[in-house]
KEDRENTOR-516652 format. One record per residue: x, y, z of N, C-alpha, C, O in turn; residue in three letters. Coordinates in steps of 0.001 Angstrom, whole numbers, plus 500000, padded with zeros to 6 digits. Layout:
XYZXYZXYZXYZALA...
This chain:
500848498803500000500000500000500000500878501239500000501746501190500872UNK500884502400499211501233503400499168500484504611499239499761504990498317UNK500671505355500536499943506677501044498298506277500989497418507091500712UNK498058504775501329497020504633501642496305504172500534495087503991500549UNK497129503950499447496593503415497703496680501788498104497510501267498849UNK495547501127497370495638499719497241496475499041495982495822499478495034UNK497115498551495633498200498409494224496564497449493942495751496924494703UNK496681497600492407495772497037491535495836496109490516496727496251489678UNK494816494888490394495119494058489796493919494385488741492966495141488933UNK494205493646487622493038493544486527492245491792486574492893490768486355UNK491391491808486765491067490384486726490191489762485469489516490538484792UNK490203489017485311489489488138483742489160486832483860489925485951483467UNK487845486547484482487261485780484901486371485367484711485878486192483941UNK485334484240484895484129483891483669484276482085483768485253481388484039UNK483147481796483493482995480047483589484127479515482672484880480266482051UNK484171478572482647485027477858481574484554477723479900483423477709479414UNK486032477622479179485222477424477272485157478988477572484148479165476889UNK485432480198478036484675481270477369485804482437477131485548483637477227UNK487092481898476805488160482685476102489014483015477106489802483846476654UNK489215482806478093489930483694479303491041484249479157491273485456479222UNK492102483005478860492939482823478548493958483561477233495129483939477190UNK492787483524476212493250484426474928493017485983475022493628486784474314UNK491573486522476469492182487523476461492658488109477162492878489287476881UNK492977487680478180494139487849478987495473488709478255496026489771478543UNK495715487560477032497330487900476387496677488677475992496759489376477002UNK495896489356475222495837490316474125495795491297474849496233492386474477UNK495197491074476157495166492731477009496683492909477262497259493894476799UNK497329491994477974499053491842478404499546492632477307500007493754477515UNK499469492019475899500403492716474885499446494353474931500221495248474592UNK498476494735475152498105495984475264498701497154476067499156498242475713UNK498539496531477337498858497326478629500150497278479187500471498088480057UNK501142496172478664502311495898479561502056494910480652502555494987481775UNK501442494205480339501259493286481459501382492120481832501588491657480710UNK501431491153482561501628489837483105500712489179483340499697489693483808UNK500793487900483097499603486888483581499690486493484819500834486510485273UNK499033486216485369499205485732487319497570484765486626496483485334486526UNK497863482889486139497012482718486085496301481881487843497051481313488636UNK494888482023488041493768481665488908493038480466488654491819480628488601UNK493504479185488464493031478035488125493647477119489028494851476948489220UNK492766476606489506493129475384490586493750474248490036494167473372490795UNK493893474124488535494251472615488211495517473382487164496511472686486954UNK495490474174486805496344474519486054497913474678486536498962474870485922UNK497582474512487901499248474659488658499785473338488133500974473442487832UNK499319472227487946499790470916488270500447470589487049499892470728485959UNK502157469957487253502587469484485533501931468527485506501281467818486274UNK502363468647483837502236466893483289500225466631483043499742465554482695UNK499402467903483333498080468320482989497555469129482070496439469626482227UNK498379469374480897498323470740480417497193470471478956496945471410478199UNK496599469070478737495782469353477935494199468937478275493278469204477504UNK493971468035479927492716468734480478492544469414481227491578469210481961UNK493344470526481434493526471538482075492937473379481406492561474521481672UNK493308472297480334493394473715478953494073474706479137493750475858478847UNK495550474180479871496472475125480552496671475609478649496207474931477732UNK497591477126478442498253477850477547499195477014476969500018476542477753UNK499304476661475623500717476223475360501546477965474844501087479104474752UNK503171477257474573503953478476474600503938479146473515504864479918473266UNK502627478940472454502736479793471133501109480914471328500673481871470689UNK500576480065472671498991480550472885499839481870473533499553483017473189UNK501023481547474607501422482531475160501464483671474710500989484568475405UNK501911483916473711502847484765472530503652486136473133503680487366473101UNK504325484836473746505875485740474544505279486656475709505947487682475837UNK504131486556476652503591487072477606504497486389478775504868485217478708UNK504734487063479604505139486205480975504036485555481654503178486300482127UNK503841483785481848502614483565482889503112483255483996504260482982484346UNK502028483329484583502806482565486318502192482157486741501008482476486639UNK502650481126487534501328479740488571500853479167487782499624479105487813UNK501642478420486613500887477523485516502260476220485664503423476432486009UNK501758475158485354502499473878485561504112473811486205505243473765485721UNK503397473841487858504841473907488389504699472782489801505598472370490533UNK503217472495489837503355471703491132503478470169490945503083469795489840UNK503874469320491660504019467794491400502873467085491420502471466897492568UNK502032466509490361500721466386490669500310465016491500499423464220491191UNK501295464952492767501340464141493710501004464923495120500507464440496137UNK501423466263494877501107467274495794499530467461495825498801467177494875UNK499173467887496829497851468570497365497963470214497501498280470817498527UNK497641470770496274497925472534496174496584472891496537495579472275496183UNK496614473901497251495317474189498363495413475902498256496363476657498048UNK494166476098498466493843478294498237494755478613499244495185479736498983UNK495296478154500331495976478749501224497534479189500887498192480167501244UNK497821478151500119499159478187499067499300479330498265499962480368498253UNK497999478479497261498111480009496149498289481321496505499007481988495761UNK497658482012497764497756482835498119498769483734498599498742484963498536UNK499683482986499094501584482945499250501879483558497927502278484693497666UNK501539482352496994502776482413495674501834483230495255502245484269495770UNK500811483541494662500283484554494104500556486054494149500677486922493285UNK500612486028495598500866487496495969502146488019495762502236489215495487UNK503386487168495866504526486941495634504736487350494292505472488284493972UNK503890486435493277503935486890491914503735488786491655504475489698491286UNK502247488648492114502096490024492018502698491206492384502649492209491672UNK503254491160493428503804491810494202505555492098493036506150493136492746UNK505725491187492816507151490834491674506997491876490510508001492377490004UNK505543492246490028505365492073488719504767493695489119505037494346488109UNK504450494131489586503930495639490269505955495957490194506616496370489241UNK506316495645491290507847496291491299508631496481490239509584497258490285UNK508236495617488900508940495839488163507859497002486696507790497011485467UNK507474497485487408506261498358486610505371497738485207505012498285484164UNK505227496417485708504373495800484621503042495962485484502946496348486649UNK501662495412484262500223495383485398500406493850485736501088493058485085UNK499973493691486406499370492070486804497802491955486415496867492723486641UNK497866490669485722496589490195485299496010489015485747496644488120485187UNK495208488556486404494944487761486911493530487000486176492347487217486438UNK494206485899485023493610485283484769492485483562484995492915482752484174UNK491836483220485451491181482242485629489850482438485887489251483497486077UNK489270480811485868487614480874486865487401480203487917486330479642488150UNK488720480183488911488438479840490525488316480853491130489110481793491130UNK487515480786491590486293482000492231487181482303493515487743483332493891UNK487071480623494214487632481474495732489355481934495527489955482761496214UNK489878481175494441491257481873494698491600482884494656492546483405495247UNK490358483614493438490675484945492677490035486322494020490267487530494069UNK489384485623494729488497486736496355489627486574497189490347487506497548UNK489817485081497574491110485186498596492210485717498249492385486536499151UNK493179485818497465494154486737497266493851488645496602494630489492496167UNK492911488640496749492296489885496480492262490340497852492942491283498257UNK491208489446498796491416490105500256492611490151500718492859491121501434UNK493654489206500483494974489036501997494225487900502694494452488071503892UNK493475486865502549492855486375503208493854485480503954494753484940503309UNK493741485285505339494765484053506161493796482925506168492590483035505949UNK494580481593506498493327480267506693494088479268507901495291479259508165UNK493271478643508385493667478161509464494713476759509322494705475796508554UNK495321477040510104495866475945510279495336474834510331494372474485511013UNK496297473912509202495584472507508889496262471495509749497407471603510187UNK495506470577509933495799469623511038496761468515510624497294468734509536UNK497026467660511075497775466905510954497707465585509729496598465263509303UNK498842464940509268498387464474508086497385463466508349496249463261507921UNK498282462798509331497061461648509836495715461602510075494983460679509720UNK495340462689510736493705463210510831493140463413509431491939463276509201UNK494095463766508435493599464155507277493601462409506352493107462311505229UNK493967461709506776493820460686505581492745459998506375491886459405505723UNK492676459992507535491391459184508645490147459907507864489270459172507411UNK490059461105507719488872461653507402488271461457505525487108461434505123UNK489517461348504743489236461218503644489001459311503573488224458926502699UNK489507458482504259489351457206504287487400457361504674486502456808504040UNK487302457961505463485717457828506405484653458166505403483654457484505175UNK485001459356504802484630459814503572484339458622502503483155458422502233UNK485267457863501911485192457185500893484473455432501195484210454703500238UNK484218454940502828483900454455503083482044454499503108481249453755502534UNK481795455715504037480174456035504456479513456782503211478322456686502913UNK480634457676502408480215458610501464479691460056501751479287460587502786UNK479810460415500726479426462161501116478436462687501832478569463868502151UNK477456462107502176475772462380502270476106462372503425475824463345504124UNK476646461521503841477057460694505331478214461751506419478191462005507623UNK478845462025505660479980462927506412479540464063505906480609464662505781UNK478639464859505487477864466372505261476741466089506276476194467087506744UNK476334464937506668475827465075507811476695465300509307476438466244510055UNK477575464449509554478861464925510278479292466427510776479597466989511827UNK479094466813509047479499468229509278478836469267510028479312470077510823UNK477531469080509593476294469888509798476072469916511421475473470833511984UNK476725468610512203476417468695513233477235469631514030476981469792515224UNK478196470256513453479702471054514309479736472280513228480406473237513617UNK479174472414512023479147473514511255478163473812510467478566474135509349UNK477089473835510585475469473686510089475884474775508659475774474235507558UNK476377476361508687476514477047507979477873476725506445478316477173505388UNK477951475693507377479338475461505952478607474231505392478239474358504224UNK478419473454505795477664472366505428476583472635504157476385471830503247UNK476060473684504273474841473951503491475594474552502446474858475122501640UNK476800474624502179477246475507500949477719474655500217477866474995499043UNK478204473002500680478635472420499760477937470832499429477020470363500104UNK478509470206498379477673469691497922478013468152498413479014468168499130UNK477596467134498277478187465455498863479545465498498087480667465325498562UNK479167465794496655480893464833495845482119466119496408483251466158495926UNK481730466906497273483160468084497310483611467075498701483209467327499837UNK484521465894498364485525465364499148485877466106499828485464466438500939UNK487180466661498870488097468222499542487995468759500526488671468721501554UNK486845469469500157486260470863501242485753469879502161486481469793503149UNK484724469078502185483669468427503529484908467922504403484878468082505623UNK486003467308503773487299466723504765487819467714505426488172467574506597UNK487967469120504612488833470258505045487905471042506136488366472019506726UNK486942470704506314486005471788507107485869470455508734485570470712509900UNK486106469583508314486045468433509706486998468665510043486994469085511200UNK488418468580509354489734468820509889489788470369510448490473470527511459UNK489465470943510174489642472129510805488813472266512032489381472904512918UNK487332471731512387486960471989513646487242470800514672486885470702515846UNK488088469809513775489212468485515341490056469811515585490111470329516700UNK490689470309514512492052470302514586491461471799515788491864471704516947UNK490862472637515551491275473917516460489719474085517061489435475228517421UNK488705473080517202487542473436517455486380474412517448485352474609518095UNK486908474832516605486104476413515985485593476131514517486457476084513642UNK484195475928514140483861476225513157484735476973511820485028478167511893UNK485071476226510735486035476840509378484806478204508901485371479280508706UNK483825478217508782482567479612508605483154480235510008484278480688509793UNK482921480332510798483438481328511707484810482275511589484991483480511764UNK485688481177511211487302481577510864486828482595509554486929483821509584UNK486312481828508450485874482681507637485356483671507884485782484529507111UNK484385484204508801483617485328508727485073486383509760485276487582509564UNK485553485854510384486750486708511034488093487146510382488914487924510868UNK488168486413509029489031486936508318488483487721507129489186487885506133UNK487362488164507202486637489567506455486978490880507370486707492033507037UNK487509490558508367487830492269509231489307492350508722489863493369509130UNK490124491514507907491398491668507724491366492661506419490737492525505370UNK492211493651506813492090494746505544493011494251503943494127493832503636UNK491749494613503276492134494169501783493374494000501210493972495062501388UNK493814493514500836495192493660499993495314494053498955496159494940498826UNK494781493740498089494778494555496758493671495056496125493015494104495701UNK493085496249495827491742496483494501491947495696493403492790494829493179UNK491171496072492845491094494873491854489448495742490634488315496167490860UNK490221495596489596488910495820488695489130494594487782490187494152487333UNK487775494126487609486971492360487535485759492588486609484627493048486761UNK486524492035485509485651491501484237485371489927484088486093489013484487UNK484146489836483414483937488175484213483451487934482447483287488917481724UNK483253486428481897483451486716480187482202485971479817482399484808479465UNK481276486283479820480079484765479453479250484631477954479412485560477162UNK478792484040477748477809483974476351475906484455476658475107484026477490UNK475779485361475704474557485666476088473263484245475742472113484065476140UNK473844483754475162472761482633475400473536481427475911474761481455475795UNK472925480328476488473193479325477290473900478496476665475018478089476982UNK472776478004475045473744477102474466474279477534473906474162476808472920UNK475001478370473595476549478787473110477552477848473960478264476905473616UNK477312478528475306478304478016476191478417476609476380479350475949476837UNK477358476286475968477535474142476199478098473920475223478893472982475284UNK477941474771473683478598474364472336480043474515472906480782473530472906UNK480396475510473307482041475525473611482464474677474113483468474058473761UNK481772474468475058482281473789476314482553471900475768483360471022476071UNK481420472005474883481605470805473906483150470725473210484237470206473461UNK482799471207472622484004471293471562485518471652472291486668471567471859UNK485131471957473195486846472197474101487458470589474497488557470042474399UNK485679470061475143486052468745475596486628467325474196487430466392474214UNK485649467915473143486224467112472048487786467402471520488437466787470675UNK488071468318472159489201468614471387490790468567472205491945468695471799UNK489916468214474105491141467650474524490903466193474304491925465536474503UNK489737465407473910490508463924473325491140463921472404492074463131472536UNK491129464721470904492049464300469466493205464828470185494159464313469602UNK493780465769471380495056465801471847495929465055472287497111465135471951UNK495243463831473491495442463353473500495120462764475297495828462077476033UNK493689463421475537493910463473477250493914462271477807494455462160478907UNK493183460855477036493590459779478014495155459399477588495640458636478423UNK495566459547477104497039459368477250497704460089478566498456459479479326UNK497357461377478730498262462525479433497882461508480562498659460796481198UNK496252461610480697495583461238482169496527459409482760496997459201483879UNK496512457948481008497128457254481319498965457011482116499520456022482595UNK499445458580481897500931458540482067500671459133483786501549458691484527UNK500360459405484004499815460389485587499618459306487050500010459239488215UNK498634458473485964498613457193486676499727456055486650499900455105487414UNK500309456396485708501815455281485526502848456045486444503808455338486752UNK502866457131486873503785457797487274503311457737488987503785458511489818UNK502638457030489201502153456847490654500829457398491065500186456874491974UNK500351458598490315499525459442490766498238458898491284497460458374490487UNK497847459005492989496820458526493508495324459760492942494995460946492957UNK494847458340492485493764458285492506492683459780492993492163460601492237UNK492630459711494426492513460534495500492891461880495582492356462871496080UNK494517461575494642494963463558494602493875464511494167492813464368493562UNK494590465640494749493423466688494088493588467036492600492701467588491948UNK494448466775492246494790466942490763493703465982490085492975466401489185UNK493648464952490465492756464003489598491874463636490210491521462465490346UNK491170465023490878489851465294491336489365465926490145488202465648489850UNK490101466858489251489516467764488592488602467015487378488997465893487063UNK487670467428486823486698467065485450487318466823484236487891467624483497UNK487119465470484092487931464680482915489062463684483388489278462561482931UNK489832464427484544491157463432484997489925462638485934489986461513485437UNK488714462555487127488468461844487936487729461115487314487473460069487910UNK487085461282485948486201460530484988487183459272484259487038458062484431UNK487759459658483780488771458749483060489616458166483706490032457131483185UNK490238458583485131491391457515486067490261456518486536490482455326486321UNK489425456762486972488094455537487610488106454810486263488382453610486253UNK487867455363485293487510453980484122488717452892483691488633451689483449UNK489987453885483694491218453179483682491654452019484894492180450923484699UNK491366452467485841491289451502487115490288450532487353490468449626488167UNK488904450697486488488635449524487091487968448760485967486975448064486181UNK488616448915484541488668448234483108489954448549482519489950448829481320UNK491102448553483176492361448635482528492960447699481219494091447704480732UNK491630446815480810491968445816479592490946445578478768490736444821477820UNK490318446457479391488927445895478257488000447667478096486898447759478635UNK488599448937477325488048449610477119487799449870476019488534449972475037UNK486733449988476140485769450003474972485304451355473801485402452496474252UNK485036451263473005484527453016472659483327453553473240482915454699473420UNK482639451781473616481065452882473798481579453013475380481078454082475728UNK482081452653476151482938453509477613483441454703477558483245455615478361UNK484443454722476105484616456301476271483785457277475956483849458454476312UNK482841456655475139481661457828474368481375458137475849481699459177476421UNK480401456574476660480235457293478083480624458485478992479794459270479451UNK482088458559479232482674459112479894482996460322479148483424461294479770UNK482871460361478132483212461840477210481677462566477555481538463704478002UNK480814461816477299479411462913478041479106462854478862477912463024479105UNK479942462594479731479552462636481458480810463972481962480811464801482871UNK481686463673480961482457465077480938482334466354480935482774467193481720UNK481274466524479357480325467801479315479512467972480196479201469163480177UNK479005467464480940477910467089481153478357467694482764477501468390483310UNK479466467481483406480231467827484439480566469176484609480533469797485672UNK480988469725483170481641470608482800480556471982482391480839473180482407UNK479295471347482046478387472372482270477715472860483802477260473926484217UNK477875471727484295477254472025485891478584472725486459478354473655487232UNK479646472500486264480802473616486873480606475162486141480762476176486821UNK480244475234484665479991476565484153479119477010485099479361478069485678UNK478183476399485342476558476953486005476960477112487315476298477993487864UNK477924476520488149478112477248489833479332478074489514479570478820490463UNK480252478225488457481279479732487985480117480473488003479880480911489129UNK479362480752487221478342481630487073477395482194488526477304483374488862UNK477016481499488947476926481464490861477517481975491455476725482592492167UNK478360482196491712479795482639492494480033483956492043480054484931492794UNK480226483996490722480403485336490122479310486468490227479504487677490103UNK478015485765490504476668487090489798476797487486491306476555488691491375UNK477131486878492779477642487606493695477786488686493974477357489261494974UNK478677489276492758479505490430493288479258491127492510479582490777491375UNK478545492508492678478159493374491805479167494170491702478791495059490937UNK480573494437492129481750494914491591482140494739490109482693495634489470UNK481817493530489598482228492672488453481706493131487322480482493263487309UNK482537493514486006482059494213485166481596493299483823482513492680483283UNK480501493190483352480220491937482586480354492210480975479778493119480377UNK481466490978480239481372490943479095481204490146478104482038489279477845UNK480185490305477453478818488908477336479112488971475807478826489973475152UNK479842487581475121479991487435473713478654486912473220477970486057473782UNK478374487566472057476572487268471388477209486019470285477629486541469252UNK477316484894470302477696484114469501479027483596469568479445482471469842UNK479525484523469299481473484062469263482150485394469853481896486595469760UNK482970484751470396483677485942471385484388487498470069484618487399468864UNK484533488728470975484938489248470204486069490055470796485897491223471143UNK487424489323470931488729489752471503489019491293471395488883492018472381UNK489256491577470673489409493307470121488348494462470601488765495607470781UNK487288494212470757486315494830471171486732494827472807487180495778473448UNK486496493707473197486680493463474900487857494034475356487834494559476469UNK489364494034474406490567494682475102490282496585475345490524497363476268UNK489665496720473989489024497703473820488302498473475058488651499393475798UNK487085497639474934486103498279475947487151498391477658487212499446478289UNK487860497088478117489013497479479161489657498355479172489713498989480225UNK490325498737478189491349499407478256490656500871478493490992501412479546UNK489695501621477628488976502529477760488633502999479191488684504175479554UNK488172501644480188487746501752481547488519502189481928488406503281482485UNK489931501420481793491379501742482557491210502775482641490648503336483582UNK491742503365481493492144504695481225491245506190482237491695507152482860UNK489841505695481947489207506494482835489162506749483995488800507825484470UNK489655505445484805490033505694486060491449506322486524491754506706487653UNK492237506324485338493773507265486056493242508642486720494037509420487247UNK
């Protein structure tokens, strides 16, 4: 903070399939700026084509950051990102570039916006007891659990969020205080950075399933059960959060438990259970986002229109110097 100024980020955010990524760079090559991307799966190597991480020609010589660097044996968690993120940003301000903060993880892109702190996580052991209990009774079962020690967190998430329902038990063994409480006490922590937040969507619905289609068809001719088959040759449990994400937890289950006998009409299966995944994640991005009436909305009528949108940003910018 300087003389009481918040340093400022640009954000570019929006469900998935809806360009983020491409305009991100085009604003970067506009403004001088850097990518700081906001994707929970995109940290992880050795994921980069169901991830729909950037390859280095999508880049086109932009600096990114927080894109394929974690071991996708690791468990990378918002509390992390928030470290290296800020780190990034903080890097990329000093050296008089903007920071851009591209993705559509909602809470990463609020928590490092606030400065948000998170509680201390408990021990590993408590943490594999709880994800074992989990995979035994099932979700329904331990969201009831929850509800009994955190009624208000409970109601926000859903049975299949493993993750979170484990992370919200571990946190009230580990320090006996409700994880919503911690939350509502780290809203008095003063902001860390402003932030002006463009979010990217399609004015009609099925547009966005067409994309969202065709993204998914187009990480199979890449090659994603391959990427997803080498992940699993390379040790990668099952269980990680990496191959929690949509497409890797669809396809490692089919690989594991028909590793000799897969079929096409299995993959047709699992290819529309993909979309099909991948639209119900567009539809709670979209949730999360209509939230915040800060957020400035830019709604492609058919097919996105890059030039216009750097456009209409940059214009905003400008008005606010």
């Amino acid at each position: 903070m300087i003389d009481g100024v918040l340093p400022e980020l640009i954000v570019i955010t929006g469900p998935t399939a809806t360009g983020k990524s491409k305009l991100g760079v085009q604003l970067a090559k506009t403004i001088d700026g850097e990518i700081v991307s906001a994707d929970s799966m995109q940290v992880y190597m050795h994921m980069e084509i169901g991830t729909a991480a950037p390859a280095a020609d999508e880049m086109c010589g932009i600096p990114h950051h927080l894109i394929n660097f974690v071991p996708p044996r690791e468990n990378y968690s918002v509390a992390r990102y928030v470290l290296d993120a800020s780190k990034c940003v903080d890097d990329i301000l000093q050296r008089g570039k903007k920071p851009i903060l591209v993705g559509g993880s909602g809470m990463y892109i609020d928590s490092l916006i606030a400065g948000r702190k998170f509680q201390a996580r408990g021990d590993a052991g408590l943490r594999r007891r709880l994800e074992k209990e989990y995979d035994i009774i099932g979700g329904e079962a331990m969201l009831v659990k929850l509800r009994d020690v955190d009624a208000e967190s409970a109601e926000k998430l859903y049975a299949n969020d493993r993750k979170r329902i484990v992370r919200a038990l571990e946190a009230f063994k580990t320090t006996g205080k409700p994880i919503s409480l911690h939350d509502k006490e780290s809203k008095f922590i003063p902001q860390r950075y402003s932030a002006v937040k463009f979010a990217l969507t399609f004015s009609e619905r099925d547009d966005l399933y067409s994309e969202i289609d065709r993204r998914v068809d187009n990480m199979m001719s890449r090659g994603l059960m391959n990427e997803i088959s080498s992940l699993l040759k390379m040790g990668v449990s099952r269980s990680s959060t990496s191959l929690q994400a949509i497409g890797y937890k669809e396809f490692s289950s089919l690989m594991a438990d028909y590793p000799e006998n897969i079929d096409g009409a299995s993959i047709d299966d699992v290819v529309n259970k993909i979309k099909m995944e991948s639209r119900r994640y567009a539809k709670r991005q979209l949730t999360w986002l209509r939230r915040d009436n800060n957020i400035r909305w830019i709604i492609w009528n058919g097919f996105p229109d890059f030039n216009g949108a750097v456009l209409k940003i940059t214009e905003l910018l400008n008005e606010k110097k």
